[in-house]
C-alpha positions as CSV (number, residue, x, y, z in Angstrom):
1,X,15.2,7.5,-3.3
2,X,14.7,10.2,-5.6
3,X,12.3,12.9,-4.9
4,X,11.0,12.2,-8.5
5,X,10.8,8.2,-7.6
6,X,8.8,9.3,-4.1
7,X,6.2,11.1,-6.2
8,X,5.6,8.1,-8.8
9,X,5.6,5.9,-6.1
10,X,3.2,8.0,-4.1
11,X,1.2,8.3,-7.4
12,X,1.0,4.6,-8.0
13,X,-0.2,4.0,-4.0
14,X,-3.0,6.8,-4.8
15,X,-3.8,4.9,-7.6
16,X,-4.2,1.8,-6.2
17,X,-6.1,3.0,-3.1
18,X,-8.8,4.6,-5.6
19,X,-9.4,1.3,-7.3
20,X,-10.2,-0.1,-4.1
21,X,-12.0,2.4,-2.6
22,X,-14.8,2.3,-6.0
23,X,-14.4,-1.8,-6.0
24,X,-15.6,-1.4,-2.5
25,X,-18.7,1.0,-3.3
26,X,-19.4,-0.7,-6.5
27,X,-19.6,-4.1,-4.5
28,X,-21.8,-2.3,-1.7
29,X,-24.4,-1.2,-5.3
30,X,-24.3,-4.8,-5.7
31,X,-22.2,-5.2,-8.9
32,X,-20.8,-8.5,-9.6
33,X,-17.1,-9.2,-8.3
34,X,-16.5,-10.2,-12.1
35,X,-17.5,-6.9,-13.3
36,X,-15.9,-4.7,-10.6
37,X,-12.7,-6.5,-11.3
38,X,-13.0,-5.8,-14.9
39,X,-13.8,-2.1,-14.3
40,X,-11.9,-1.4,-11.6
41,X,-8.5,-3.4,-13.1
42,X,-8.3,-5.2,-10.0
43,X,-7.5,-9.1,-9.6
44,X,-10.5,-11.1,-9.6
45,X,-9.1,-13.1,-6.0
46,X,-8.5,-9.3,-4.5
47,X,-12.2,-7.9,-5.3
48,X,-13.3,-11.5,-3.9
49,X,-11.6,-10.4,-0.8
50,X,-12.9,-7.0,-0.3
51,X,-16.3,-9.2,-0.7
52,X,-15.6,-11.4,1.9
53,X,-14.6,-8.3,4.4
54,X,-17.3,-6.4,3.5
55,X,-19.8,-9.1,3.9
56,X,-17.8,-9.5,7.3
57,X,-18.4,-5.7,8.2
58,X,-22.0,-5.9,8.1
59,X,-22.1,-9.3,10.2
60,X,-19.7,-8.0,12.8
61,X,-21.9,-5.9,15.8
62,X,-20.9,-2.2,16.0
63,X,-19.8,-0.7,19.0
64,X,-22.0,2.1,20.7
C-alpha cells in the first residue's frame, strides 16, 4: 500500500471514529436515534447499536 492510500485510509478511519464518538454523546443528551443517524450520517441499525451498549454501560456495575 501506498503511503498516499495509508493516509486516505487513515483519514476515512478518523472519520468514521468521529461520527461515532458525537452519535454516542448526542445519544447520552438524549437525542433520538433517528435524528443522530441523520446528523451524524450513520446507519440507522448502527446508532441503534451504540443505544443498546450504551444503555448496557450504565446497567452493568462498575468496578472499584
Amino acid at each position: 500500500m501506498t503511503w498516499e492510500r495509508q493516509r486516505a485510509y487513515d483519514r476515512d478511519e478518523g472519520i468514521q471514529e468521529n461520527k461515532i464518538e458525537n452519535s454516542r454523546n448526542f445519544l447520552k443528551l438524549g437525542v433520538s436515534p433517528e435524528t443522530v443517524a441523520q446528523g451524524c450520517t450513520l446507519p440507522l441499525e448502527e446508532v441503534l447499536a451504540l443505544k443498546k451498549e450504551l444503555e448496557t454501560e450504565t446497567i452493568a456495575p462498575t468496578a472499584c
